[in-house]
C-alpha positions as CSV (number, residue, x, y, z in Angstrom):
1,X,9.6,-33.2,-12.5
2,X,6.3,-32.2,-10.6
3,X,8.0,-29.2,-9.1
4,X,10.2,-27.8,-12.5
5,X,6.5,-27.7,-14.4
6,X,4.9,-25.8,-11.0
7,X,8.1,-23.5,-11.1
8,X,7.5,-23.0,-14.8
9,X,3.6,-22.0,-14.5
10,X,4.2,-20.1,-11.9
11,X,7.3,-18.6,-13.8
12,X,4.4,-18.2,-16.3
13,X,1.8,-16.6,-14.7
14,X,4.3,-13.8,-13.0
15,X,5.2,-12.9,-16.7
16,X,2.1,-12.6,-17.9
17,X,0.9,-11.0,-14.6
18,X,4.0,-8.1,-15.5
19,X,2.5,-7.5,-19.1
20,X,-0.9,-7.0,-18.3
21,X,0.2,-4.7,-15.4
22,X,2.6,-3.0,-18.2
23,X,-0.4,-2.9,-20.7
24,X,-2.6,-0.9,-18.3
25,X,-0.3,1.4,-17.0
26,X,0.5,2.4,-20.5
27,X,-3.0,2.6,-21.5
28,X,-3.6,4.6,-18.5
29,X,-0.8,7.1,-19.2
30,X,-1.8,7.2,-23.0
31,X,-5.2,8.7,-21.6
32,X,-3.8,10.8,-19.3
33,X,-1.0,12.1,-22.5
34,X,-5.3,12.7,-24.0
35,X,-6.3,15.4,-21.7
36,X,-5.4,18.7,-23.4
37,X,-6.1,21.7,-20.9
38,X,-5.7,25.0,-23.0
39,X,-7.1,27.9,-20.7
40,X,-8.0,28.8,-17.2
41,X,-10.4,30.8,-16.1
42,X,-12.3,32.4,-13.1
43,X,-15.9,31.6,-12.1
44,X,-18.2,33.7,-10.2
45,X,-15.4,35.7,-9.1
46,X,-14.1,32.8,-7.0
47,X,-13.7,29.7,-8.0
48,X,-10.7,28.8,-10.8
49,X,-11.6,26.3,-13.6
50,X,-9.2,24.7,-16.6
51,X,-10.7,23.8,-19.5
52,X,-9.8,22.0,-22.6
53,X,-10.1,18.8,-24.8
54,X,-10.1,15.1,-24.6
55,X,-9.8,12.2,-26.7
56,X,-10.3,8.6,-25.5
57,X,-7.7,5.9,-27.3
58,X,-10.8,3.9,-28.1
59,X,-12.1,6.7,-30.1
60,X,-9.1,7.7,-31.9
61,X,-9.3,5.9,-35.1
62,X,-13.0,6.0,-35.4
63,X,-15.1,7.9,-38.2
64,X,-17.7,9.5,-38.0
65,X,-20.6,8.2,-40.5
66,X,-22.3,11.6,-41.2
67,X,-19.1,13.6,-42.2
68,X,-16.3,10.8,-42.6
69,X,-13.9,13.3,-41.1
70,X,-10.2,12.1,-40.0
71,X,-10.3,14.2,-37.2
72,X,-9.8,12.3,-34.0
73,X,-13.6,12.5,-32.1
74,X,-13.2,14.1,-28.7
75,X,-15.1,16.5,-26.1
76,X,-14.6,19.6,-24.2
77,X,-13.7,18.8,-20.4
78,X,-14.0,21.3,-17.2
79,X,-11.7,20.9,-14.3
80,X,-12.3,22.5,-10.9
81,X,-11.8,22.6,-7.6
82,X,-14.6,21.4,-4.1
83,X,-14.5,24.5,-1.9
84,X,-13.5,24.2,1.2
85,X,-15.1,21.5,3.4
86,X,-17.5,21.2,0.6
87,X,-19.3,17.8,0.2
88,X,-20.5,15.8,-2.9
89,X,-24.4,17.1,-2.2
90,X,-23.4,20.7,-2.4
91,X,-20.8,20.5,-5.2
92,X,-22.9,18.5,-7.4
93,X,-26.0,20.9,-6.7
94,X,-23.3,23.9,-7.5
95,X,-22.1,22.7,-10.7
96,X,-23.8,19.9,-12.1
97,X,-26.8,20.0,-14.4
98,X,-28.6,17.4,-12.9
99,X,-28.3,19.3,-9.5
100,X,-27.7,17.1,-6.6
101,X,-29.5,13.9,-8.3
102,X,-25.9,13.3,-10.3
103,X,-24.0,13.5,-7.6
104,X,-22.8,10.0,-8.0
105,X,-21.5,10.8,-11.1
106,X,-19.2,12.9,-9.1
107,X,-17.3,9.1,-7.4
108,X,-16.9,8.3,-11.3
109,X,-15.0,11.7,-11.9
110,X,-12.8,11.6,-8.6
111,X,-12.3,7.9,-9.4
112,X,-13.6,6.9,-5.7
113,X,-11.4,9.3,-3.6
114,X,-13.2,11.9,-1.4
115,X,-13.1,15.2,-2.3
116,X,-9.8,17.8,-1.6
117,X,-10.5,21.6,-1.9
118,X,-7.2,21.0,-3.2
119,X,-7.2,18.4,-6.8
120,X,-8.9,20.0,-9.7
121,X,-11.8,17.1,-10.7
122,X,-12.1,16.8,-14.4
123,X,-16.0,16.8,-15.5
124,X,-16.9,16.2,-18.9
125,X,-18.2,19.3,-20.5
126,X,-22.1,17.7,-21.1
127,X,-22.4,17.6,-17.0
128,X,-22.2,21.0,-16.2
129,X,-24.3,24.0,-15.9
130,X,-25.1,26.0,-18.8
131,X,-23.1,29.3,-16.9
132,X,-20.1,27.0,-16.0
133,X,-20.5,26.0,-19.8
134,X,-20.7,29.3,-21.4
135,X,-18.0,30.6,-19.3
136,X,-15.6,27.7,-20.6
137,X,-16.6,28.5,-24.0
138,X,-15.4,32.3,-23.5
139,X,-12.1,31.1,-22.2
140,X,-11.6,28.7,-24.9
141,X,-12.4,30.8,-27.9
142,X,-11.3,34.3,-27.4
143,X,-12.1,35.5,-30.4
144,X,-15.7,34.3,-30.5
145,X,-18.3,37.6,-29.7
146,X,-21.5,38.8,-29.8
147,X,-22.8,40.1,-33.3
148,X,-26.0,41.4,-34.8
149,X,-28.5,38.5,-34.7
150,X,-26.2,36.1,-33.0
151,X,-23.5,34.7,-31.6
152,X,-20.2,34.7,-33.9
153,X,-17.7,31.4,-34.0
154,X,-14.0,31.4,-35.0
155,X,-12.7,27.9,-35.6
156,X,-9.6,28.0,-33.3
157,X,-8.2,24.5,-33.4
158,X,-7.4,21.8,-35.8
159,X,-9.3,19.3,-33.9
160,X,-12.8,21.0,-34.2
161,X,-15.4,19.3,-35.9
162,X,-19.2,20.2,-36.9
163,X,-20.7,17.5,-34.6
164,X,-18.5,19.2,-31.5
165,X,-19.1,22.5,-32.3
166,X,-23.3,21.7,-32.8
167,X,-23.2,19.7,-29.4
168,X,-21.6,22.4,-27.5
169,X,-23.5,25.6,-28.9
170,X,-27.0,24.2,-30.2
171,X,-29.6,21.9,-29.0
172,X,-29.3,20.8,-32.8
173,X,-28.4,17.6,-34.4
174,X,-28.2,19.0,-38.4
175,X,-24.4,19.5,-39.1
176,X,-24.0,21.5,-42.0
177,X,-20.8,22.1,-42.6
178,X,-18.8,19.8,-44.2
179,X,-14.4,19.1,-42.7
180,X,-13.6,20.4,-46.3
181,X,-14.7,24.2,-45.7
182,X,-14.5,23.3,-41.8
183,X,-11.0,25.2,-41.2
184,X,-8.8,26.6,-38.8
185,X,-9.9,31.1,-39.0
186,X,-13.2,30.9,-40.4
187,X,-15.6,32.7,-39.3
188,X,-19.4,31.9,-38.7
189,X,-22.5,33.6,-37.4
190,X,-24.8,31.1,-34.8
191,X,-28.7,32.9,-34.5
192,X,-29.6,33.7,-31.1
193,X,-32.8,31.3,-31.8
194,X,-30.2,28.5,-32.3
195,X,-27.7,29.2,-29.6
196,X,-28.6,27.4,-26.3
197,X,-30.1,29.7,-24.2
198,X,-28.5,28.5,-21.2
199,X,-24.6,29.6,-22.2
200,X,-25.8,33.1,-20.9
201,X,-23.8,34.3,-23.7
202,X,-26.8,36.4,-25.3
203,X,-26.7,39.7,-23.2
204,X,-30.2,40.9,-22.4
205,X,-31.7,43.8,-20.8
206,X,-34.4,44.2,-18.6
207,X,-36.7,47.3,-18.2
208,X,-36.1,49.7,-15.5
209,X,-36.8,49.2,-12.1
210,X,-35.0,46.1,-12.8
211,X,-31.2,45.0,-13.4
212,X,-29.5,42.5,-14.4
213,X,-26.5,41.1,-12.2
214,X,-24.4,38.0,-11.6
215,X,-25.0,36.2,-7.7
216,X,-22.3,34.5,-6.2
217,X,-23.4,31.1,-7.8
218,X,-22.4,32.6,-11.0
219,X,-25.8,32.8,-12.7
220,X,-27.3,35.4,-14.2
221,X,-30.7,37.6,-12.3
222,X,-33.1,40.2,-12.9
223,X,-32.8,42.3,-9.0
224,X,-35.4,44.6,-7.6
225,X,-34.5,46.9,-4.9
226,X,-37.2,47.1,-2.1
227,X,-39.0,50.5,-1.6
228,X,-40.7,51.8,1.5
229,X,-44.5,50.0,1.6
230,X,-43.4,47.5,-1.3
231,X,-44.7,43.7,-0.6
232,X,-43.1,40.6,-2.0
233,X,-46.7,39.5,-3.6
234,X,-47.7,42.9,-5.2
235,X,-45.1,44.6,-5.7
236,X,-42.6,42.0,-6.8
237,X,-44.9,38.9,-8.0
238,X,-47.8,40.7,-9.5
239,X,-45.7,43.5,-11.1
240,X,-43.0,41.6,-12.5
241,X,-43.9,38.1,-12.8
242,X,-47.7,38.2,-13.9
243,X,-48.7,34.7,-13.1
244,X,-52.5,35.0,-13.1
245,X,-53.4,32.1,-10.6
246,X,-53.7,32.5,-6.7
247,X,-51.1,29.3,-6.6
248,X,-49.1,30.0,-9.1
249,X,-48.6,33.6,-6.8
250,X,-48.3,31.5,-4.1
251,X,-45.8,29.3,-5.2
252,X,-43.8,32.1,-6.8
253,X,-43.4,33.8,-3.4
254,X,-42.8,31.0,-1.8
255,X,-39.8,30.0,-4.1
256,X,-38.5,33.5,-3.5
257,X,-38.4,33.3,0.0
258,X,-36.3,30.2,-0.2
259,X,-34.0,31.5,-3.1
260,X,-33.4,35.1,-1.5
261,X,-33.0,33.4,1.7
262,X,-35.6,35.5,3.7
263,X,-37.6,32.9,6.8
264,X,-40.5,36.0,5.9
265,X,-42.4,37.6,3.2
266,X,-43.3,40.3,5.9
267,X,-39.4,41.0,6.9
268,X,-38.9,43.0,3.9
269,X,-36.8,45.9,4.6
270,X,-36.0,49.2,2.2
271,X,-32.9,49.0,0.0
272,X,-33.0,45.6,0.1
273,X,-32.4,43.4,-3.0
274,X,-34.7,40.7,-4.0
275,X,-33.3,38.4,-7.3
276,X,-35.5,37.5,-9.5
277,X,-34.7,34.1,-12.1
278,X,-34.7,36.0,-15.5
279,X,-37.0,33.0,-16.7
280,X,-39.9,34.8,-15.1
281,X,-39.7,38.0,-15.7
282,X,-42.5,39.1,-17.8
283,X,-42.3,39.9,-21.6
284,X,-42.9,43.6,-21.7
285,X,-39.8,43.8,-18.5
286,X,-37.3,41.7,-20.3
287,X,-35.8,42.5,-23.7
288,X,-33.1,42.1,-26.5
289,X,-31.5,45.6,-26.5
290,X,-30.2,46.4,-30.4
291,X,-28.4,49.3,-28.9
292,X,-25.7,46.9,-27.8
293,X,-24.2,46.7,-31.6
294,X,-22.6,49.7,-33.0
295,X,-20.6,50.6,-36.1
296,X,-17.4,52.5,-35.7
297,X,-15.8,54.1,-39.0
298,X,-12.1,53.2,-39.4
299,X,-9.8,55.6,-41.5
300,X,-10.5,54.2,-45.0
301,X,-14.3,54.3,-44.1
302,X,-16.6,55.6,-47.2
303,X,-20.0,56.8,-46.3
304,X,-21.7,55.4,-49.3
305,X,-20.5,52.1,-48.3
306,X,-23.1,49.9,-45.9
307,X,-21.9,47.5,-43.6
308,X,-23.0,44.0,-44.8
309,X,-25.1,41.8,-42.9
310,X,-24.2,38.5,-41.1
311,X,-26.7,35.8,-42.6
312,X,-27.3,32.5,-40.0
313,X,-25.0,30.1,-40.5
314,X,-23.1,31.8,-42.9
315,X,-19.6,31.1,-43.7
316,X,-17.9,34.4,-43.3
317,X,-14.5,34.4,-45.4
318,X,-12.0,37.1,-44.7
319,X,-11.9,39.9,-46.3
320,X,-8.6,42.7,-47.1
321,X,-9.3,46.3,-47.2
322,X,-12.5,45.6,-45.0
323,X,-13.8,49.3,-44.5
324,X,-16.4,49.0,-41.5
325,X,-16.4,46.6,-38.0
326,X,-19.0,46.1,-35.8
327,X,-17.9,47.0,-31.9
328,X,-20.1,45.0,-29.7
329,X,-21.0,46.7,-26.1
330,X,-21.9,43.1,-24.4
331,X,-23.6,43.3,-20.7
332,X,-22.0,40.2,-19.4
């Protein structure tokens, strides 16, 4: 009798054993079915990223207190690829926000497993740099564009909501817009002054001798091409970055060195390019240019007719027999 009730519990504990394993492999696959990868794209002329949406099942029925929507809460995701024999210190410094200090985060994302130049890793969208961020954004929404006084927003997909779009555009926490006007092809205007300022999706202009390029990390620079009898500390730091203090100077140029890669303020050489973060450049040297914005006249276009303006925030609803568009010339 001793032996048929130890059969039985461990009869018993096998079953139960089976469903548990059952449970979380369907739970696990029911996650996976959550990751929604809608576009691909190319970064800093290199490396290929996916990006898309996400829902986790314990989310799924939950509302959200401010706008009681029905909409399923979610985030944007990024997935990419280690380069080759690339470790966690330098991906993490490359891609993550919080430079090589999150790198742990980055055993969380590849679930423990070392890197492979390989396996896409899937980072949630709040983790990465602004550029890697704005980048996604472009790819995602491909008829969002630049626009007199800001950036402008077509709702693409049913499952965007006015907390996602406010988390992922703004440093703002004030959603506006309520689900019942919140639709699928409308059309809204963000202000630059509102618009994070790390996207890079803003074009700017700098004053000439400087321009503006991409490096191969992705980000955007002011450059300065060295002249015969230019110096890094007057002709680079005084002229273009204006800090008044002797340390301040100091510091500048050293940060330079480091960030241009040069072991030498003194091995300066004509025709080379020195890269500037734009974040220094000094006021009167770096500029919104309103030149970028044009109107173009379409066939039914009437003179007396002026093109209206684009208030902030302001649901844009569309419009049949529009007679004017604005063509945007964007720098990026």
């Amino acid at each position: 009798f001793k032996k048929f009730i130890a059969s039985i519990s461990v009869l018993f504990l096998l079953l139960n054993f089976h469903s548990v394993s059952i449970s979380q492999s369907s739970e696990f696959k029911q996650s996976q079915m959550e990751i929604l990868p809608l576009t691909s794209f190319l970064f800093a002329n290199r490396d290929t990223m996916r990006a898309g949406w996400y829902i986790s099942p314990a989310s799924k029925n939950k509302k959200n207190l401010k706008s009681v929507t029905k909409k399923p809460e979610g985030s944007l995701f990024v997935q990419l690829k280690p380069r080759f024999n690339e470790g966690e210190y330098q991906l993490a410094l490359r891609v993550l926000r919080g430079g090589s200090h999150q790198r742990t985060h980055l055993r969380e994302f590849t679930g423990g497993k070392p890197l492979n130049h390989k396996v896409y890793i899937t980072i949630p969208f709040d983790f990465l740099i602004g550029v890697i961020q704005g980048e996604a954004i472009r790819s995602l929404f491909p008829n969002d564009r630049v626009e007199a006084g800001g950036w402008l927003h077509q709702v693409t997909y049913d499952w965007e909501t006015p907390e996602l779009i406010e988390k992922v555009f703004t440093n703002s926490e004030n959603y506006i817009y309520p689900n019942s006007i919140f639709k699928q092809g409308i059309n809204f205007t963000i202000p630059w002054k509102s618009l994070r300022s790390d996207l890079e999706l803003e074009p700017l202009a700098v004053r000439d001798p400087l321009f503006i390029r991409r490096d191969d990390s992705g980000l955007r620079y002011a450059f300065y091409r060295i002249k015969h009898g230019d110096t890094l500390y007057s002709s680079v730091i005084i002229r273009f970055i204006g800090e008044k203090t002797h340390y301040a100077r100091s510091q500048n140029a050293s940060d330079l060195l480091i960030l241009n890669g040069l072991a030498d303020a003194r091995s300066l050489s004509p025709g080379q390019y020195i890269k500037i973060p734009l974040e220094w450049i000094r006021s009167e040297y770096l500029h919104h240019v309103p030149s970028i914005y044009r109107l173009t006249e379409e066939k039914n276009f009437k003179k007396n007719i002026k093109p209206k303006k684009h208030k902030p925030y302001n649901i844009l609803q569309n419009e049949s027999g529009k007679n004017y568009k604005i063509d945007t010339i964007s720098q990026r």
